[in-house]
C-alpha positions as a Markdown table, in Angstrom:
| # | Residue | x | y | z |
|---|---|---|---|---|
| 1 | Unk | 94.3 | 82.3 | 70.6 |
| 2 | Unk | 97.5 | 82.9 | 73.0 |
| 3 | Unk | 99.2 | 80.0 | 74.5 |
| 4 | Unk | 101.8 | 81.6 | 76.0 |
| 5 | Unk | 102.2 | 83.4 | 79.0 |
| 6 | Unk | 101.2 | 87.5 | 78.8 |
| 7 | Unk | 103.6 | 88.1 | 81.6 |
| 8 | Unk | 106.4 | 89.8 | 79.8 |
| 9 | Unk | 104.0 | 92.5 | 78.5 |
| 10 | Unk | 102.1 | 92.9 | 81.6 |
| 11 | Unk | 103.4 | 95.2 | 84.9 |
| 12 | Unk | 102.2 | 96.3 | 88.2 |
| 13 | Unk | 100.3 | 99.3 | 88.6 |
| 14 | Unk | 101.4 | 100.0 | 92.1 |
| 15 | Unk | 103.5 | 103.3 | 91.7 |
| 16 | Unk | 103.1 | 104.1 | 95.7 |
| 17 | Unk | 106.1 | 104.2 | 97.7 |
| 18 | Unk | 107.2 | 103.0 | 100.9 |
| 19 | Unk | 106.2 | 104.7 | 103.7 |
| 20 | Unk | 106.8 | 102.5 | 106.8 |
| 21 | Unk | 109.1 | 104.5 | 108.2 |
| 22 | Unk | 107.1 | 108.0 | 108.0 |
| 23 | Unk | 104.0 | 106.3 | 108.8 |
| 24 | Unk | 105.5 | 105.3 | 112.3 |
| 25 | Unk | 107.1 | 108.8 | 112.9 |
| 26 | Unk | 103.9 | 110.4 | 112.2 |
| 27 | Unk | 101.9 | 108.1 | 114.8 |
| 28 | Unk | 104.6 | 109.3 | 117.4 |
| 29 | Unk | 103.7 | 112.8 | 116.9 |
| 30 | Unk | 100.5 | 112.4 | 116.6 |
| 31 | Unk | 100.4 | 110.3 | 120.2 |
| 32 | Unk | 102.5 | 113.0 | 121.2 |
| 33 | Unk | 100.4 | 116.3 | 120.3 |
| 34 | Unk | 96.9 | 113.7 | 121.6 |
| 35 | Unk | 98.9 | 113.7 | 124.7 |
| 36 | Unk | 99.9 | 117.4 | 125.3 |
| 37 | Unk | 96.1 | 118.7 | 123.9 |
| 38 | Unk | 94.9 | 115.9 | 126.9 |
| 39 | Unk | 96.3 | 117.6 | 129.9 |
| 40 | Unk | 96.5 | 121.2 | 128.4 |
| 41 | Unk | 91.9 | 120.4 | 128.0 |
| 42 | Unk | 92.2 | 119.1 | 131.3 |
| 43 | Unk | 94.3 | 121.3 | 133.1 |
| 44 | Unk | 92.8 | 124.2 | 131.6 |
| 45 | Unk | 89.1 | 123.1 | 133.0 |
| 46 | Unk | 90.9 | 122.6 | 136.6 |
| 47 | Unk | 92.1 | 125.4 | 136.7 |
| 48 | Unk | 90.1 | 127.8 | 134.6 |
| 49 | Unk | 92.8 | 129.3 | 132.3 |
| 50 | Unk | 91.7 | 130.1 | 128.7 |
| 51 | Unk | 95.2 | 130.0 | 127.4 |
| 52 | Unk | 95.5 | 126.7 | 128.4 |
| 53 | Unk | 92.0 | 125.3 | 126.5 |
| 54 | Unk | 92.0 | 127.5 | 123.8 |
| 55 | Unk | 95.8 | 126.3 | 123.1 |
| 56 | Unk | 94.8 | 122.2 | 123.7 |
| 57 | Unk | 91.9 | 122.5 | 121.3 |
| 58 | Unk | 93.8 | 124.1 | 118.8 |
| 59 | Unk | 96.7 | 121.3 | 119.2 |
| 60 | Unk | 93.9 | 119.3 | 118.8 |
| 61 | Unk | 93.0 | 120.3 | 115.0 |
| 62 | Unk | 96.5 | 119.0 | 114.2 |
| 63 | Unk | 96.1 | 115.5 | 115.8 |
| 64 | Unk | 93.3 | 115.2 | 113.1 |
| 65 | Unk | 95.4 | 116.7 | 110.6 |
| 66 | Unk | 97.9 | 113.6 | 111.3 |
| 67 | Unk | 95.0 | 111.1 | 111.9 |
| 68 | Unk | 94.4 | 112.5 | 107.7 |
| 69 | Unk | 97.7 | 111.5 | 107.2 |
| 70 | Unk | 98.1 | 108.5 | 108.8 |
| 71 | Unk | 94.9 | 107.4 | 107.1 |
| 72 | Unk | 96.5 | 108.0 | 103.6 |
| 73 | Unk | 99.2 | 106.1 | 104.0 |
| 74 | Unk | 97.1 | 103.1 | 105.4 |
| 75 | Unk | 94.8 | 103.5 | 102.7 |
| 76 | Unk | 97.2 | 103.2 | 99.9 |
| 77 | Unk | 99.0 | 100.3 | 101.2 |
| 78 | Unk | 95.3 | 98.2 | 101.7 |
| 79 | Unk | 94.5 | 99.1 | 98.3 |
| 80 | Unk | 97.5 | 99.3 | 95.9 |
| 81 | Unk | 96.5 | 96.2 | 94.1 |
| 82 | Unk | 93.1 | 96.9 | 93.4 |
| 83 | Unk | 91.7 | 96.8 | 89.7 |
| 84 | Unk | 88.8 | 99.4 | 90.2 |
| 85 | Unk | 92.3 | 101.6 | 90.6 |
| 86 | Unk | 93.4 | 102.1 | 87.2 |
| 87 | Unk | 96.8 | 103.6 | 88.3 |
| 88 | Unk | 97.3 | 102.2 | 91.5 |
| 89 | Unk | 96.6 | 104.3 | 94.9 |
| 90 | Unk | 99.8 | 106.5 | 94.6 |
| 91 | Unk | 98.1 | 109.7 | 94.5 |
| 92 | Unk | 96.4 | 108.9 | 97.8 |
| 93 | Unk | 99.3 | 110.2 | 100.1 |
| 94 | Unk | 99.0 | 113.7 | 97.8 |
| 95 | Unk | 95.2 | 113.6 | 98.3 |
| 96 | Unk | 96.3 | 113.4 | 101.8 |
| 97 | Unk | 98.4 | 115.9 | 101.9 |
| 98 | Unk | 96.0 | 118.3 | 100.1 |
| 99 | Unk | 93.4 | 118.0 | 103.0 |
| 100 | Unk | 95.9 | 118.1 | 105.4 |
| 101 | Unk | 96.8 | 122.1 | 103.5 |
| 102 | Unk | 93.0 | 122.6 | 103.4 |
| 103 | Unk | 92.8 | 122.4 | 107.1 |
| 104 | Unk | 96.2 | 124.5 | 108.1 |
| 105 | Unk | 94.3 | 127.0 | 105.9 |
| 106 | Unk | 91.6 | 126.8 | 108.2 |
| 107 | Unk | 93.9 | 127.1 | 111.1 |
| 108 | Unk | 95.3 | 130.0 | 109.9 |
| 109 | Unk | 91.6 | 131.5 | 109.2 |
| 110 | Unk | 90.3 | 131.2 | 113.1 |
| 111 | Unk | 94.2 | 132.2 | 114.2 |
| 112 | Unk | 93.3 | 136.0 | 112.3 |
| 113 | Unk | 89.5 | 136.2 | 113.4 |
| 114 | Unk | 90.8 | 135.9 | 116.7 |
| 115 | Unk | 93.5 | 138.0 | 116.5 |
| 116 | Unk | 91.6 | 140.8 | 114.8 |
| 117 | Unk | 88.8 | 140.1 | 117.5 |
| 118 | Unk | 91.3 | 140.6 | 120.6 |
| 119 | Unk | 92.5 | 143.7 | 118.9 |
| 120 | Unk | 89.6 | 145.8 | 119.1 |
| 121 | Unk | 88.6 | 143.7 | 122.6 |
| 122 | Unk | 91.4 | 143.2 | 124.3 |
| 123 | Unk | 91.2 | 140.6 | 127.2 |
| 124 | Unk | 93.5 | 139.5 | 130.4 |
| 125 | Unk | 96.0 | 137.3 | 130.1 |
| 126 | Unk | 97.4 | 135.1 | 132.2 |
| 127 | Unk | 101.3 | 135.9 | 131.6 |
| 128 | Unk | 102.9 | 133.1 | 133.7 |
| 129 | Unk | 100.6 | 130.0 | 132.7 |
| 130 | Unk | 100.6 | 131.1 | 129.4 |
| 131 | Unk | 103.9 | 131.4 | 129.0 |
| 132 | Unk | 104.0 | 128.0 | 130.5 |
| 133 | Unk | 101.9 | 126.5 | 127.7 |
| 134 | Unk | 104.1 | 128.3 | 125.1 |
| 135 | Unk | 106.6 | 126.5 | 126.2 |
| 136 | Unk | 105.3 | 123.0 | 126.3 |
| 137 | Unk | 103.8 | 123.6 | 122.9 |
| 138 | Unk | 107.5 | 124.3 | 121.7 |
| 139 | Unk | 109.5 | 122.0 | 123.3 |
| 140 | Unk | 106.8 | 118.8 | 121.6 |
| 141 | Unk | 106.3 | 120.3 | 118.3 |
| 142 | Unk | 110.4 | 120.7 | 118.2 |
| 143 | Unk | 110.5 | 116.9 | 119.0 |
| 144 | Unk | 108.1 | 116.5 | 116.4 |
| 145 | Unk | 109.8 | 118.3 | 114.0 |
| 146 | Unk | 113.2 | 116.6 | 114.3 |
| 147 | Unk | 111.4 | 113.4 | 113.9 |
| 148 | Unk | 109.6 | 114.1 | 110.8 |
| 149 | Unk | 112.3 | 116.4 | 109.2 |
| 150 | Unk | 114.3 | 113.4 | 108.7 |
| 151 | Unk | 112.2 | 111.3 | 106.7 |
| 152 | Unk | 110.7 | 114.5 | 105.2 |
| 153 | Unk | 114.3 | 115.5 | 103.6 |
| 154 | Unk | 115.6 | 111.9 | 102.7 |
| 155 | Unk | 116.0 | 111.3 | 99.1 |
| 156 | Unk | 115.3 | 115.1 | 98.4 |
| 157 | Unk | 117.4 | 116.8 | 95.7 |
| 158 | Unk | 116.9 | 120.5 | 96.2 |
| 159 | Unk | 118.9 | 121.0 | 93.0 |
| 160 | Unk | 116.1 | 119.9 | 90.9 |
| 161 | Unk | 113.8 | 122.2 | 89.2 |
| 162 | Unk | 110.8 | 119.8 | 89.8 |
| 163 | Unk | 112.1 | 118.7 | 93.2 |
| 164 | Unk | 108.4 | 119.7 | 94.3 |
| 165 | Unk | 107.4 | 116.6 | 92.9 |
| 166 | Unk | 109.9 | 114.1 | 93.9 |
| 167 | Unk | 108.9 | 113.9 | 98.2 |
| 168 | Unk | 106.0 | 113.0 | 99.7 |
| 169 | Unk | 103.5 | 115.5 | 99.9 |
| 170 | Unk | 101.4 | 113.4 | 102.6 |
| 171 | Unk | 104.9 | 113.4 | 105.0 |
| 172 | Unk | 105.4 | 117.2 | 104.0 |
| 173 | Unk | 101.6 | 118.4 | 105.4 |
| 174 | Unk | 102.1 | 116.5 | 108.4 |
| 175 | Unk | 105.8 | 118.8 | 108.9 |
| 176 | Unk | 103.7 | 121.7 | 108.0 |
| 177 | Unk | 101.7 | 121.7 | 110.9 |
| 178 | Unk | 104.0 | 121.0 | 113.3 |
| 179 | Unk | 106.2 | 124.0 | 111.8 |
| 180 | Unk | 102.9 | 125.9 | 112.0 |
| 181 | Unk | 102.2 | 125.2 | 115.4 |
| 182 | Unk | 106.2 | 125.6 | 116.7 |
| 183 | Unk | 105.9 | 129.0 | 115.2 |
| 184 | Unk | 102.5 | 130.0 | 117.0 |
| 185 | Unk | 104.5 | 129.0 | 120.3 |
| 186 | Unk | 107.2 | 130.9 | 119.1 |
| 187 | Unk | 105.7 | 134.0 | 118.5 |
| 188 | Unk | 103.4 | 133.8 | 121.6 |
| 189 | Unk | 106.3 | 133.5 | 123.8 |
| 190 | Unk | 107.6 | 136.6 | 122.2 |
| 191 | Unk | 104.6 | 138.2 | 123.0 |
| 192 | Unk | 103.7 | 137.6 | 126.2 |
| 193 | Unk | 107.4 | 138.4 | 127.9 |
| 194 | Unk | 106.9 | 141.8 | 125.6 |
| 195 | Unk | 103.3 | 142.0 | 127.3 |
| 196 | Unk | 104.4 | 141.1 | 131.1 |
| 197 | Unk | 107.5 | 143.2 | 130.9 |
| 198 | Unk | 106.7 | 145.8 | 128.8 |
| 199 | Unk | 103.0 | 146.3 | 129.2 |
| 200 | Unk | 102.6 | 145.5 | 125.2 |
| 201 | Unk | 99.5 | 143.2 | 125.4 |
| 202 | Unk | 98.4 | 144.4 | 122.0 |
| 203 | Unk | 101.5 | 142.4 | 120.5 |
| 204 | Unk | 99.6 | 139.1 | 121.4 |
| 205 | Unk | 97.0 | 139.8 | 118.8 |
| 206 | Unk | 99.9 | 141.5 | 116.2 |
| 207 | Unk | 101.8 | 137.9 | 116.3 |
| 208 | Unk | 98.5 | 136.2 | 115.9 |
| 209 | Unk | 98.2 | 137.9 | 112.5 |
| 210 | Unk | 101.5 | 137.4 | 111.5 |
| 211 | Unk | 101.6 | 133.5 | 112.2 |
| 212 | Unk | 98.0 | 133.5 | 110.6 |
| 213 | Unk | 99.6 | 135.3 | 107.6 |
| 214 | Unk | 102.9 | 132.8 | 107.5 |
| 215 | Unk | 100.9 | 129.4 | 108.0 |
| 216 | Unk | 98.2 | 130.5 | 105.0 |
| 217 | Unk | 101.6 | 131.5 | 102.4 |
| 218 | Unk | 102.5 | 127.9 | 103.9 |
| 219 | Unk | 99.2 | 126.1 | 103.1 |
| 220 | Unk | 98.9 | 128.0 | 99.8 |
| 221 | Unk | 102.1 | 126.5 | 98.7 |
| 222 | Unk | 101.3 | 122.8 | 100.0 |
| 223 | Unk | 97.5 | 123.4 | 98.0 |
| 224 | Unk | 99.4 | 124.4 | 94.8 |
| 225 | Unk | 101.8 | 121.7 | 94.7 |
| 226 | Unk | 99.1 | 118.8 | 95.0 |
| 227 | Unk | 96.5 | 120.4 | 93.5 |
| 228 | Unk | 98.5 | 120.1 | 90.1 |
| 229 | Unk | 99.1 | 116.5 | 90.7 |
| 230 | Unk | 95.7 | 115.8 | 91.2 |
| 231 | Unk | 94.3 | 117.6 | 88.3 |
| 232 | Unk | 97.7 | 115.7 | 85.9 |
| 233 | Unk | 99.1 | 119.0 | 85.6 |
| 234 | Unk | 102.9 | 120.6 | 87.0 |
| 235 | Unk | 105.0 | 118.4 | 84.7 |
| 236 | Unk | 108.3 | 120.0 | 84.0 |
| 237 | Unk | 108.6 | 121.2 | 80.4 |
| 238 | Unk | 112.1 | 119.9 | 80.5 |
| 239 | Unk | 110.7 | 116.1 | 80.7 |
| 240 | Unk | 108.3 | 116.9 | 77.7 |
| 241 | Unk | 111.1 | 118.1 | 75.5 |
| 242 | Unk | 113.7 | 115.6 | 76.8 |
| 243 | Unk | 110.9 | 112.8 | 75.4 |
| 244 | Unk | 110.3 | 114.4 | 72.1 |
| 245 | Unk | 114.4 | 115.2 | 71.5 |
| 246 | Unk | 115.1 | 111.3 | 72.4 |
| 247 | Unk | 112.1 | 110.3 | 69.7 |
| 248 | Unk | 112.7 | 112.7 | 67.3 |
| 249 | Unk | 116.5 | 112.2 | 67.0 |
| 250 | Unk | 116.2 | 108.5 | 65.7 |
| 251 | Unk | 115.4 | 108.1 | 62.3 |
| 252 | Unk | 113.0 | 110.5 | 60.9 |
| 253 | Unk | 110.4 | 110.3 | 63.1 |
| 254 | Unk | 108.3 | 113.2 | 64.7 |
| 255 | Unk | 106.0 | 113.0 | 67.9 |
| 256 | Unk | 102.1 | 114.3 | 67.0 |
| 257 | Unk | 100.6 | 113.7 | 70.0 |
| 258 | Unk | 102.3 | 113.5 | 73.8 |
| 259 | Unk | 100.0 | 113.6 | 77.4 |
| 260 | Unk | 102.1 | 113.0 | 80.8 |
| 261 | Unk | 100.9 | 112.8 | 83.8 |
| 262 | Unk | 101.6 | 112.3 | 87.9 |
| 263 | Unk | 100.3 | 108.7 | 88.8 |
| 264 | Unk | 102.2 | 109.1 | 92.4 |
| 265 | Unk | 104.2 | 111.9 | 93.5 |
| 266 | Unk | 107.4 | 110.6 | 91.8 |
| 267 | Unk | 106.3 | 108.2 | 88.7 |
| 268 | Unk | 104.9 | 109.8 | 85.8 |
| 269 | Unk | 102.7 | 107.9 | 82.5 |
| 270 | Unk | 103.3 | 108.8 | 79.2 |
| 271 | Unk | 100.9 | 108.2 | 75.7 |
| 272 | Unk | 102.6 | 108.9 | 73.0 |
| 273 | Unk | 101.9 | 109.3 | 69.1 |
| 274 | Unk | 104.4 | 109.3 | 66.4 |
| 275 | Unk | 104.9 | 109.1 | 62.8 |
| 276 | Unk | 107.4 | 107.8 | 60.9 |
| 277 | Unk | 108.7 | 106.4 | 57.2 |
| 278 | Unk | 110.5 | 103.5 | 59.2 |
| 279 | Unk | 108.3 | 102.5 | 61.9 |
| 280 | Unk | 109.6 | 100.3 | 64.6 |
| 281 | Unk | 107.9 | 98.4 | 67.1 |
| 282 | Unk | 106.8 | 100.3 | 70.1 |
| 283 | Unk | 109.2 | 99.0 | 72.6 |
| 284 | Unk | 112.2 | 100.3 | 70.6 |
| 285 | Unk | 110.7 | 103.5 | 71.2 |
| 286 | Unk | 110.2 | 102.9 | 75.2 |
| 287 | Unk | 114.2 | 101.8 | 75.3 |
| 288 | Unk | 114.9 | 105.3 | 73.6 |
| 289 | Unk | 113.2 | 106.6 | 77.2 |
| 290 | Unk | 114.7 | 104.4 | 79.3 |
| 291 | Unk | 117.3 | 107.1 | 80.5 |
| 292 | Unk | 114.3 | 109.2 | 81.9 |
| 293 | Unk | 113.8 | 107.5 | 85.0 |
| 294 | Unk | 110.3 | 109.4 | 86.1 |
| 295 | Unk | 108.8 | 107.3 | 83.4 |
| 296 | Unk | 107.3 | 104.6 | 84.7 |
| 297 | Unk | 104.0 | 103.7 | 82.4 |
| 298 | Unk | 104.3 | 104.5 | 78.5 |
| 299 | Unk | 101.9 | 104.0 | 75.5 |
| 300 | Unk | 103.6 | 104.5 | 71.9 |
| 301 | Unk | 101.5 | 104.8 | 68.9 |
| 302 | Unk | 103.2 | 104.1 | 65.6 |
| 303 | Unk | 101.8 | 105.3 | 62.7 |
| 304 | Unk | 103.1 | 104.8 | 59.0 |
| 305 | Unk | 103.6 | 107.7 | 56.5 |
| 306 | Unk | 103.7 | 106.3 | 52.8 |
| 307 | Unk | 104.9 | 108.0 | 49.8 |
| 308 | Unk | 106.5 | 110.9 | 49.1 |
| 309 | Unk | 108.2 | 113.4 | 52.3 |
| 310 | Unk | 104.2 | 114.0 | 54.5 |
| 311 | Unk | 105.6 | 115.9 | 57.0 |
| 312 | Unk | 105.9 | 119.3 | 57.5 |
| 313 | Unk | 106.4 | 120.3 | 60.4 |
| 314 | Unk | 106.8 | 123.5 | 62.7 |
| 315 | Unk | 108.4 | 122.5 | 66.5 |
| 316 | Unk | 107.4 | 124.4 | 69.3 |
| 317 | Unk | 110.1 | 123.7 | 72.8 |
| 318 | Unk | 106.7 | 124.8 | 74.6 |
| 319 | Unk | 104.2 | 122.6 | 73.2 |
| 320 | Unk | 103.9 | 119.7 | 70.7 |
| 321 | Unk | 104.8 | 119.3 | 67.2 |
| 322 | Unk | 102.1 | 120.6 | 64.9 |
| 323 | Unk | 101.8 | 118.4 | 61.7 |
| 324 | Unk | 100.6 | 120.4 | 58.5 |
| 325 | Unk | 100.0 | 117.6 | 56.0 |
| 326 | Unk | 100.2 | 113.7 | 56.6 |
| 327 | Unk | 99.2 | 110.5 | 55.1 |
| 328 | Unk | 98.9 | 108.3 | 58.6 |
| 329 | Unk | 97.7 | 104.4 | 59.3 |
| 330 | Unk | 98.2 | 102.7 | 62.6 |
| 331 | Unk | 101.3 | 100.6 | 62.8 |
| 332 | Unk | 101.2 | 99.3 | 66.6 |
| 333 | Unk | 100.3 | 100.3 | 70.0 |
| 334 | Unk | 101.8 | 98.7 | 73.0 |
């Protein structure tokens, strides 16, 4: 039995990162768009002007959209300690941020049925007020945008190949929107001075299809990124080789098996099997790693190859290293 403390081979499982600061900014917007859907509902029912409700209930999709967000970050922080979480609650904020794409896609949906709808059934508009609500659509989600663009760019190395990866996905669907919905206020106010001015009432429904087709290459993109997370795929290849150069080039040993995976959007666990004639313990092989900094949870096993040269191996940059012949017995795993 054990006597002594386990501490030094024990570590938190809490790969989630500080949010306080988005978390805030995104309860600002979101008070923000609550308030502008309010009196565009309100002042649409007063004074009977379909631009005005149809444009406070569709602000209204994205105050949930930030409610989704605002709830992952919440979530994550009440929960990053608990054990029935294996790997901690960072991938919460990229769940979040995949519901969050899931429901711009839906946007974008109902923004082409209606578009296609007022093509072949063109209605009257209301130039003035709803060049008004145009307006005050833009001018809130701008103020929206400049305060989540900060947070959303901080710490974001655009040189990297799996930059993707390294922001927060949650903070990023949140950005989304509001870019979505600044560009639906953009567009409309192009449209209607085209359709007071110049008579062109059909560009209305034109722009409507072209936001619709902007915010679902948008929401595709935001799927696509978290989806891989979720499902432990999208690790750089670069990582993988960079893991079996630093094993491989000390001593004669040669990696067999190798899974990595996204715990959170920026820390990434490792197993790892390897065979060697002079095995070590398994954390000399961690402090070969230590200059991969993504690496934040890794399992080595060691295993023993006795008697004459056992390995022949082919190694593919791709993939892993296939092993043809070997003679293996556990040595450690830590």
């Amino acid at each position: 039995m054990h006597i002594h403390t386990l501490e030094q081979w024990q570590h938190s499982h809490d790969f989630s990162v500080n949010q306080d600061r988005a978390e805030k900014n995104t309860k600002i917007v979101m008070l923000l768009t609550a308030i502008t859907m309010i009196a565009e509902i309100v002042a649409g029912t007063i004074f009977g002007s379909m631009a005005l409700l149809a444009d406070g209930w569709h602000m209204a999709t994205h105050v949930a959209a930030f409610g989704i967000t605002i709830f992952a970050y919440q979530y994550a922080r009440r929960h990053a300690v608990d054990p029935k979480y294996t790997f901690g609650t960072g991938k919460v904020s990229v769940l979040g941020g995949f519901a969050s794409a899931v429901a711009l896609a839906v946007i974008a949906f109902v923004m082409a049925f209606e578009s296609v709808t007022r093509l072949f059934q063109p209605q009257a508009i209301q130039f003035n007020e709803a060049i008004g609500v145009a307006v005050l659509g833009l001018a809130v989600n701008l103020a929206s945008a400049w305060l989540l663009r900060d947070h959303h760019d901080h710490g974001h190395d655009h040189h990297s190949d799996d930059h993707d990866h390294h922001q927060d996905h949650n903070l990023r669907a949140a950005y989304v929107h509001v870019l979505a919905d600044a560009l639906t206020s953009v567009l409309a106010i192009i449209a209607l001075f085209a359709g007071k001015f110049l008579g062109w009432v059909w560009l209305d429904a034109v722009m409507g299809l072209v936001g619709a087709g902007l915010i679902t290459r948008w929401a595709y993109g935001l799927v696509s990124d978290t989806s891989s997370i979720l499902l432990d795929g999208g690790i750089d290849k670069q990582i993988k080789l960079d893991i079996m150069t630093a094993i491989e080039d000390d001593a004669d040993n040669r990696v067999t098996d190798l899974h990595l995976w996204y715990v959170s959007q920026n820390h990434i666990a490792a197993t790892i099997s390897l065979v060697s004639h002079y095995p070590q313990a398994p954390e000399h092989y961690k402090r070969l790693l230590n200059h991969i900094p993504a690496l934040s949870h890794v399992i080595v096993e060691v295993n023993h190859c006795h008697g004459e040269p056992c390995i022949d191996f082919q190694r593919d940059k791709s993939s892993h290293v296939k092993i043809q012949a070997t003679d293996r017995h556990a040595h450690s795993v830590g």
